[in-house]
TILODO-633001 format. One record per atom (N, C-alpha, C, O): x, y, z; atom name; residue in one letter. Coordinates in steps of 0.1 Angstrom, whole numbers. Atoms other than C-alpha are relative to their C-alpha. Example, Ala and Ser with C-alpha at 12.3 -4.5 7.8 and 13.67 -1.06 7.14 Angstrom:
+-------+-------+-------+------+-----+
:     u :     v :     w : atom : res :
+-------+-------+-------+------+-----+
:     9 :   -12 :     0 :    N :   a :
:   123 :   -45 :    78 :   CA :   a :
:     9 :    12 :     0 :    C :   a :
:    19 :    12 :     7 :    O :   a :
:    -9 :   -11 :     0 :    N :   s :
:   137 :   -11 :    71 :   CA :   s :
:    -8 :    11 :     8 :    C :   s :
:    -3 :    22 :     9 :    O :   s :
+-------+-------+-------+------+-----+
//
This chain:
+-------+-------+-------+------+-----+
:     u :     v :     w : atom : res :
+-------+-------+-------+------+-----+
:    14 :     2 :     3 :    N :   x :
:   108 :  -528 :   187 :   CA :   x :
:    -6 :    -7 :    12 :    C :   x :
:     2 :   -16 :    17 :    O :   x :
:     4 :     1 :    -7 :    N :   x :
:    85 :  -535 :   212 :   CA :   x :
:    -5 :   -16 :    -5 :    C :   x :
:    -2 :   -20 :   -16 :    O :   x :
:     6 :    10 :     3 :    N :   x :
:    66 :  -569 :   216 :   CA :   x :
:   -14 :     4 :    -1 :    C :   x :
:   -21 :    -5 :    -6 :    O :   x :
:    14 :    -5 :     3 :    N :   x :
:    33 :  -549 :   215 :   CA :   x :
:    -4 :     1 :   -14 :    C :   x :
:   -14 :    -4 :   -20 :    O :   x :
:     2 :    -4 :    13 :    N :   x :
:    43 :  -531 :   183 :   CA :   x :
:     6 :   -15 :    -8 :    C :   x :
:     7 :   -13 :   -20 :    O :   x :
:     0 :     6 :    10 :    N :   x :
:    53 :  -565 :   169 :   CA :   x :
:   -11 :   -11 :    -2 :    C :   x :
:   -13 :   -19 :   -11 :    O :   x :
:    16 :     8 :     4 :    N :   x :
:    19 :  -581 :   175 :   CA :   x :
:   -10 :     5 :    -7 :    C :   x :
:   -20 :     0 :   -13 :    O :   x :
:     6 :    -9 :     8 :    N :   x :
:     6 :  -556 :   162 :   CA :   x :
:     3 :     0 :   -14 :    C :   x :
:    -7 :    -1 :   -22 :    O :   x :
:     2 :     2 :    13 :    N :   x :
:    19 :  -559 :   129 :   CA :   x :
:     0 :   -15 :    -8 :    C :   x :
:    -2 :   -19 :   -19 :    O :   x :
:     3 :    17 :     6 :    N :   x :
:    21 :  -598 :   129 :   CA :   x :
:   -20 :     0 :    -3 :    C :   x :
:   -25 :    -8 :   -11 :    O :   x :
:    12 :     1 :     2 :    N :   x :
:   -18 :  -589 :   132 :   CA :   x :
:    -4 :     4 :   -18 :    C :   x :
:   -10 :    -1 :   -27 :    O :   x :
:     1 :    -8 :    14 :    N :   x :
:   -17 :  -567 :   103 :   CA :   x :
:     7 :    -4 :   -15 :    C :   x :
:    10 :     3 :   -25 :    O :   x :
:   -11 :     5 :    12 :    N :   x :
:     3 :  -594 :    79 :   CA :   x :
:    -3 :     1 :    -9 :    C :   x :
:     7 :     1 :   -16 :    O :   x :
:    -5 :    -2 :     7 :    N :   x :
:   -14 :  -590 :    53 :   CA :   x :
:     3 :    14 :    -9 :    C :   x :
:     6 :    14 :   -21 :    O :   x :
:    -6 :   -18 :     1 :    N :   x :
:    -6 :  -550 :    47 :   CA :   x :
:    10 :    -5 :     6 :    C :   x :
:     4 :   -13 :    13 :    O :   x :
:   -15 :     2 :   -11 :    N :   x :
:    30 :  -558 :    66 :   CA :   x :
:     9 :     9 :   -14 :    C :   x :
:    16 :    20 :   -12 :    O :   x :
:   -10 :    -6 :     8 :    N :   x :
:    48 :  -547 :    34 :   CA :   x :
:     2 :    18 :     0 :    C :   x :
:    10 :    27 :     4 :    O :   x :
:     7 :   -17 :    -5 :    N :   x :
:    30 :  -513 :    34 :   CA :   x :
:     2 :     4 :     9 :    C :   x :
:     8 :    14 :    10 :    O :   x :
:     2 :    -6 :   -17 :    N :   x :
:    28 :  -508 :    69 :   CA :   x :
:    18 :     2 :     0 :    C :   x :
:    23 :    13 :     2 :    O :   x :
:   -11 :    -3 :     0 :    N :   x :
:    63 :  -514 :    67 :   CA :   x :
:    15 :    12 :    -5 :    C :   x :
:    25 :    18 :     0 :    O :   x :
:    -5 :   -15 :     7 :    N :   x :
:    74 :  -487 :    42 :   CA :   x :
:    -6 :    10 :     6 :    C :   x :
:     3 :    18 :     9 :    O :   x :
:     7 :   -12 :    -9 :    N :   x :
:    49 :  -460 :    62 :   CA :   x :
:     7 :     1 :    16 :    C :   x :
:     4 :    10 :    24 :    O :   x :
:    -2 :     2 :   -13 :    N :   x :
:    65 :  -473 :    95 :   CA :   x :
:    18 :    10 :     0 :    C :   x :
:    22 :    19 :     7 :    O :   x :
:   -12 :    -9 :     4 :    N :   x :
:   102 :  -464 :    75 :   CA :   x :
:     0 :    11 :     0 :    C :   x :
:     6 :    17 :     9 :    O :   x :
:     3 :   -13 :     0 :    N :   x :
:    88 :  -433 :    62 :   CA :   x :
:     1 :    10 :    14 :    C :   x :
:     7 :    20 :    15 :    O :   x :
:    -4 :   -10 :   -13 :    N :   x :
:    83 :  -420 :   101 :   CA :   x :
:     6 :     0 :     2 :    C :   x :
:     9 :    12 :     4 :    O :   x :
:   -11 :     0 :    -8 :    N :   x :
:   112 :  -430 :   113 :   CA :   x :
:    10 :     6 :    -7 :    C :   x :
:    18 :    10 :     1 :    O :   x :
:    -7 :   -12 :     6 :    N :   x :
:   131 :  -409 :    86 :   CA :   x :
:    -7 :    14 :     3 :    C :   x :
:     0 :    22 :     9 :    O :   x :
:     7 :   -13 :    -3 :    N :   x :
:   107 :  -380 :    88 :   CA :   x :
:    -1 :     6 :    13 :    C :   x :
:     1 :    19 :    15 :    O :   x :
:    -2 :    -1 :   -14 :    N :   x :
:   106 :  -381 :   125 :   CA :   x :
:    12 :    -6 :     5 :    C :   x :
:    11 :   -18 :     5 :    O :   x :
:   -10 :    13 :    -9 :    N :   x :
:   139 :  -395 :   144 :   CA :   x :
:     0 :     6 :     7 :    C :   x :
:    11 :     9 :    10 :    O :   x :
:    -1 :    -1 :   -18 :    N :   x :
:   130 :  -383 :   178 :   CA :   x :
:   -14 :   -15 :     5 :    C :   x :
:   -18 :   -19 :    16 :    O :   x :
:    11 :     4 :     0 :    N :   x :
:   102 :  -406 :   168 :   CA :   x :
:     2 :   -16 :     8 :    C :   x :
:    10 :   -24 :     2 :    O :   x :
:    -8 :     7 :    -2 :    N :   x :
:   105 :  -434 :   192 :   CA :   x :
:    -7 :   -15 :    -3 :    C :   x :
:   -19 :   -11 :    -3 :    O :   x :
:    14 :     8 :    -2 :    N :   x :
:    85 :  -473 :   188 :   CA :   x :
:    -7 :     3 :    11 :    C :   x :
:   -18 :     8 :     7 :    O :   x :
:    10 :    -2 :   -11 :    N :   x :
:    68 :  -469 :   220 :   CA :   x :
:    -5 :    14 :    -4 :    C :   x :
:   -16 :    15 :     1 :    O :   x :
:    10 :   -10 :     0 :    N :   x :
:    56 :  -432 :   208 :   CA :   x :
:   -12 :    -6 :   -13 :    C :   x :
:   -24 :    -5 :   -13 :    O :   x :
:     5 :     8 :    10 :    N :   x :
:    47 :  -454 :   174 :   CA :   x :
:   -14 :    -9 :     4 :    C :   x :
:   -25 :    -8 :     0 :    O :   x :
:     8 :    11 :    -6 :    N :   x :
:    28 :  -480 :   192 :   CA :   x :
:   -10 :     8 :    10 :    C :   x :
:   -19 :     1 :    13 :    O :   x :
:     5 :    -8 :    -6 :    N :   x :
:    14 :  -452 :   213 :   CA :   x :
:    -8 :     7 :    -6 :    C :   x :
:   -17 :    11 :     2 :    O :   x :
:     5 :    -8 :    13 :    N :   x :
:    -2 :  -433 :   182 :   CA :   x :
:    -5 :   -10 :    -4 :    C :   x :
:   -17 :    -8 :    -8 :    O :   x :
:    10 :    10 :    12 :    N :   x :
:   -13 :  -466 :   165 :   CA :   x :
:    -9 :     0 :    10 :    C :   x :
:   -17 :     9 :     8 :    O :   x :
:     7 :    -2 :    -8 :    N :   x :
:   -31 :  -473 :   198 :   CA :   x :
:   -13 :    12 :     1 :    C :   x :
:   -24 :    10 :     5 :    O :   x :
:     7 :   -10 :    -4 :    N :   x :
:   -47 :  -442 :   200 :   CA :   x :
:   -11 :    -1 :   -14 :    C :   x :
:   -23 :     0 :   -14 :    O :   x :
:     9 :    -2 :    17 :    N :   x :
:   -59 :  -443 :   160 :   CA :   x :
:   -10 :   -13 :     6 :    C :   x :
:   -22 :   -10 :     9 :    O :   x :
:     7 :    14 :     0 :    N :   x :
:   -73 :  -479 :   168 :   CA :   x :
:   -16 :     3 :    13 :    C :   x :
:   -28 :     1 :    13 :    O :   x :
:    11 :    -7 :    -7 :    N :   x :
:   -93 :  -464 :   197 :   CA :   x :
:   -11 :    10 :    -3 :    C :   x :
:   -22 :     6 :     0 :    O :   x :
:     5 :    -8 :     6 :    N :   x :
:  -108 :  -436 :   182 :   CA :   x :
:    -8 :    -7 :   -12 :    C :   x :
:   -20 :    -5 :   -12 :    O :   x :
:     7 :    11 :     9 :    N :   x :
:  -117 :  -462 :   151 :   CA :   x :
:    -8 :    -7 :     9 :    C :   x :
:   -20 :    -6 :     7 :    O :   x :
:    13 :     6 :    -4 :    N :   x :
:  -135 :  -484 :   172 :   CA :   x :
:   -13 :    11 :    10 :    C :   x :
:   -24 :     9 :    13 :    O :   x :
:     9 :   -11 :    -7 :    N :   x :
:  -150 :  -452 :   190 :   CA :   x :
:   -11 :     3 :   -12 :    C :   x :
:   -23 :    -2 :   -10 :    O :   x :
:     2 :    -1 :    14 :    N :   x :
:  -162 :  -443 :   154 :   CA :   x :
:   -10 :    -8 :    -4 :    C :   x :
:   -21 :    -4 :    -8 :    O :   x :
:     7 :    14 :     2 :    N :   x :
:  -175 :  -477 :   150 :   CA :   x :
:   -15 :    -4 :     7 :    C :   x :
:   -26 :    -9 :     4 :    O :   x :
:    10 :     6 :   -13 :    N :   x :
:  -195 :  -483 :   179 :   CA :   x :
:    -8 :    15 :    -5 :    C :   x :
:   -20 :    11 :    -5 :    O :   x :
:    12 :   -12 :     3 :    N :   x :
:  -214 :  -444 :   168 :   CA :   x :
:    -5 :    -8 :   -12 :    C :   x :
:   -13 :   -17 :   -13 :    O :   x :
:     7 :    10 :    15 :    N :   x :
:  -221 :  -459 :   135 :   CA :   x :
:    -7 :   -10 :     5 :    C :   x :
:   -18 :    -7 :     3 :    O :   x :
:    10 :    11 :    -3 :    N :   x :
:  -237 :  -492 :   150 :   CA :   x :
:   -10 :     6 :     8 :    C :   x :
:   -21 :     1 :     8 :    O :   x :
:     8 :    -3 :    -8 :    N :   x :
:  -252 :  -473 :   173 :   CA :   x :
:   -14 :     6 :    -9 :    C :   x :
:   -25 :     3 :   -10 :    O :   x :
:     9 :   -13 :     9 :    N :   x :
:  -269 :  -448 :   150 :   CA :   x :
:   -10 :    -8 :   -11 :    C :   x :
:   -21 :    -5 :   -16 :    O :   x :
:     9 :    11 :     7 :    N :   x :
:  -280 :  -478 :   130 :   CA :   x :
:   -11 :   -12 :     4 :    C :   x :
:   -21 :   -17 :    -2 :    O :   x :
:    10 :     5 :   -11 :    N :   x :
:  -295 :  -496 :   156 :   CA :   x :
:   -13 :     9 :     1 :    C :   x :
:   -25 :     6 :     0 :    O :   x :
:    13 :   -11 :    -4 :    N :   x :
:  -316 :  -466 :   163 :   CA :   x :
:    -9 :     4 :   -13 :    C :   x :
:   -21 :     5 :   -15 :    O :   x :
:    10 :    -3 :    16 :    N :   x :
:  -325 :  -457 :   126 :   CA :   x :
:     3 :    -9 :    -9 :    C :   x :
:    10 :    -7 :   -19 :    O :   x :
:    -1 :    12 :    10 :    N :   x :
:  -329 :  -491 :   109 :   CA :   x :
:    -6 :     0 :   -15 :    C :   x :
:   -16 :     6 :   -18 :    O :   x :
:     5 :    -5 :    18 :    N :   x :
:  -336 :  -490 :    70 :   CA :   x :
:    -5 :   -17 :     0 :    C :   x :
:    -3 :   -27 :     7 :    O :   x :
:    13 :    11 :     4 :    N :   x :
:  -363 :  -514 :    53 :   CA :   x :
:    10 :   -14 :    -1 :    C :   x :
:     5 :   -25 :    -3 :    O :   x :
+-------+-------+-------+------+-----+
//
């Protein structure tokens, strides 16, 4: 395990249990699956989420409710 992917879920402590069993789950379902492609994929979700984020504030900014 990388030191990326484990700041990553020291971030995420308190889901860690969860995260943990879905983290198992891949790694049975996928075993070419490697952590760096793991931490490469979470990466990418977390990007796309604040991509996401920032349209929504955006769009709210622009059309403010009462």
């Amino acid at each position: 395990m990388t030191p990326a992917l484990l700041q990553l879920i020291i971030a995420l402590a308190p889901e860690v249990p969860a995260l943990v069993k879905d983290i198992a789950s891949l790694f049975k379902a996928h075993p070419q699956l490697t952590p760096d492609m793991l931490a490469a994929l979470i990466t990418a979700i977390h990007c796309a989420k604040a991509d996401t984020l920032a349209v929504i504030a955006a769009d709210q900014a622009a059309h403010p409710t009462a």
